[in-house]
C-alpha positions in Angstrom: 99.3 107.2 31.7 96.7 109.4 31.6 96.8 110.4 35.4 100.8 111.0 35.0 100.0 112.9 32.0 97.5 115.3 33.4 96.6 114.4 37.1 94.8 112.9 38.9 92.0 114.5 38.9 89.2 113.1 36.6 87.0 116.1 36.7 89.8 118.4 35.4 91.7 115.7 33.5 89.4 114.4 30.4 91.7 111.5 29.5 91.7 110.1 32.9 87.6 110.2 32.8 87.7 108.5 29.7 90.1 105.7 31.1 88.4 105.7 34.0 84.9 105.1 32.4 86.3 102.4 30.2 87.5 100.7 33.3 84.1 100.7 35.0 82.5 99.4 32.0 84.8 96.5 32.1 83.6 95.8 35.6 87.3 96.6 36.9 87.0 97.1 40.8 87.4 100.2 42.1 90.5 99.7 44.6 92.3 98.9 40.8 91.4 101.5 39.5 92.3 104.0 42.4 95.4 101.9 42.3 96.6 102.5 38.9 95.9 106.4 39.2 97.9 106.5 42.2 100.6 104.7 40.3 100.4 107.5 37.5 100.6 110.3 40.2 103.9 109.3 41.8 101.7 108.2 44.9 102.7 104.8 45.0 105.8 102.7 43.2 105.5 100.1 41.0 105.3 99.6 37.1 106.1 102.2 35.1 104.1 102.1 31.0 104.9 104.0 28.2 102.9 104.7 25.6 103.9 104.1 22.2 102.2 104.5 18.8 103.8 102.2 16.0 102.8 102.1 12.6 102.9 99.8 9.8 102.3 98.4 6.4 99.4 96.3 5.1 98.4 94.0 2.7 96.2 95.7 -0.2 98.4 99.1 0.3 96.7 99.6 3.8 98.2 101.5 6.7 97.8 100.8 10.3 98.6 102.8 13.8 98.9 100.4 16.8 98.5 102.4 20.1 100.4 100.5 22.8 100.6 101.4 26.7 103.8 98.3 27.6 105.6 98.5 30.7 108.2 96.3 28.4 109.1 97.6 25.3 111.0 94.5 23.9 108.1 92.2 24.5 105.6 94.8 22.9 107.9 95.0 19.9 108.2 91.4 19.8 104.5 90.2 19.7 103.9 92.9 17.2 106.2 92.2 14.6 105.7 88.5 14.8 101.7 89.2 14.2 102.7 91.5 11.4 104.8 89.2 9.8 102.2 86.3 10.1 99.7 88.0 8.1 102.1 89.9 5.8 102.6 93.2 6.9 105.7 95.2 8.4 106.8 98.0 10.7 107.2 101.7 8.7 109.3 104.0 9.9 107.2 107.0 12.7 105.8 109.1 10.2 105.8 106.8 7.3 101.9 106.3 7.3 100.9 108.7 10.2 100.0 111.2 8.1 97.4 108.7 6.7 95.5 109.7 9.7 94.2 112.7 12.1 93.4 112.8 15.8 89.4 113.3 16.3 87.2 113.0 19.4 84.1 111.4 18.4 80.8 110.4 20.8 77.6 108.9 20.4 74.7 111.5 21.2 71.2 110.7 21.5 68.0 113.2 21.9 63.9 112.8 22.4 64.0 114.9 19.4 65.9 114.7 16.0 65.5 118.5 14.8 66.3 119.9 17.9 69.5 117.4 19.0 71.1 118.0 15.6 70.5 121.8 16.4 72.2 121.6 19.5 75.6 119.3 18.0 76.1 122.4 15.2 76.1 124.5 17.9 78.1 123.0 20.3 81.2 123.2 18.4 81.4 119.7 16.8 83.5 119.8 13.4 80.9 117.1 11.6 78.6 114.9 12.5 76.5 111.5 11.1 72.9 110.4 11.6 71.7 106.8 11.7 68.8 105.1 11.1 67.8 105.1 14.8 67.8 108.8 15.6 71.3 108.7 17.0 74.3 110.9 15.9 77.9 110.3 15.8 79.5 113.3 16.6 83.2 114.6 16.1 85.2 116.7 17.6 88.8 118.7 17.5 90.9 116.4 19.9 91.3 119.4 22.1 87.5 120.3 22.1 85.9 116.6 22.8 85.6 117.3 26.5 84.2 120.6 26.0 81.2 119.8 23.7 80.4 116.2 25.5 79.8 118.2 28.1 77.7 121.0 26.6 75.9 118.6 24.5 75.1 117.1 28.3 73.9 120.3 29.6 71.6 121.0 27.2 69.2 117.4 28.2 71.2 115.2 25.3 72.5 111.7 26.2 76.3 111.6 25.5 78.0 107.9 25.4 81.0 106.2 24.1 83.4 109.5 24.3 86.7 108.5 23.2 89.8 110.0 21.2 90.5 108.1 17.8 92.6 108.2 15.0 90.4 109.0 11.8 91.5 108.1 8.5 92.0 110.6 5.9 91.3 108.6 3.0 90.5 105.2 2.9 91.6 101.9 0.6 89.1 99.9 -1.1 89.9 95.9 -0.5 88.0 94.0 -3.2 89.6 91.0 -3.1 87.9 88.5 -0.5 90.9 86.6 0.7 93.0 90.1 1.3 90.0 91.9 3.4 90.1 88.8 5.6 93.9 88.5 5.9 93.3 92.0 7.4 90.0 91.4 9.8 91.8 88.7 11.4 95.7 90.9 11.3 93.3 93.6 13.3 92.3 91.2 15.4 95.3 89.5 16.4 96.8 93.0 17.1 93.8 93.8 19.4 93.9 91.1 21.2 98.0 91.7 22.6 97.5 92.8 25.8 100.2 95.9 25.3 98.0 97.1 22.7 95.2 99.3 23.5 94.0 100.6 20.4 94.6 99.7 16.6 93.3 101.6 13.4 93.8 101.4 10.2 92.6 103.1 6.7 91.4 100.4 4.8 87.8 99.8 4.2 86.0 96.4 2.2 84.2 96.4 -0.4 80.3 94.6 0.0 80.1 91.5 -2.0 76.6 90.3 -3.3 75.3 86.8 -2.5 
């Protein structure tokens, strides 16, 4: 998708690097991967995916976006909603908790030095950006700009890893009850694991219980 989307070109096309990356990571071999760009340029026949973003209802009032790249749309449908209904959720309507949500490119950066890294993120035209305990920063981005500032961040000696596009929530539900969070870690998981689905998120977030 990516390659039909913008070529195939990975050193002009940021999506395809991204895909391409992920692929590598996975061990894919390299003949699949050339394969499946070729597939997206027109160079070769074959299956055609879409991609398709559905979203849905929770349990606890959470919202969830399920990213899904299907080369059949029925069967994609299908597997969803029985997983939804399993766990107690439902399909919305597009747009119904979208707005819930806004695109960001985020990336782990890491530096010799923690003064002069976090220098180099505000000026590299991030929009915000977290420390951790262990000197390393996540760093977000405009959609539009994450290719951009990975790669100045780059220039400039930093280490840049895990560069993706994600959907951030806005605001996020607090799940106190035990028995509800979990009906929603394993909903997640069960959604992740379809193999039409390549990306869920949701807005919910669980409260820390203490032993």
């Amino acid at each position: 998708i990516a390659a039909r989307d913008g070529g195939g070109d990975a050193s002009a096309n940021f999506k395809l690097r991204l895909a391409i990356e992920k692929a590598r990571e996975a061990n894919m071999p390299k003949d699949n991967i050339d394969r499946a760009v070729k597939r997206g340029t027109g160079e070769l026949g074959g299956i055609t995916l879409e991609n398709i973003t559905y979203e849905a209802y929770a349990p606890g009032g959470a919202a969830i976006l399920i990213d899904v790249n299907t080369d059949n749309r029925n069967r994609a449908i299908s597997s969803i909603k029985a997983i939804l209904h399993k766990y107690g959720a439902k399909l919305a309507e597009s747009g119904a908790v979208g707005y819930l949500f806004h695109p960001r490119g985020i990336m782990t950066v890491k530096g010799d030095d923690i003064e002069s890294t976090e220098l180099a993120i505000i000026e590299s035209g991030a929009d915000d950006y977290t420390a951790d305990a262990n000197g390393s920063f996540a760093v977000f981005t405009p959609p539009k700009e994450t290719a951009m500032v990975a790669k100045t961040l780059e220039e400039a000696g930093l280490t840049v890893e895990n560069v993706e596009l994600s959907q951030e929530p806005i605001n996020t539900v607090m799940i106190e009850d035990p028995k509800t969070a979990q009906t929603l870690m394993t909903l997640m998981e069960q959604l992740e694991e379809l193999d039409d689905v390549s990306s869920v998120y949701s807005n919910f977030d669980i409260k820390e219980v203490s032993i």
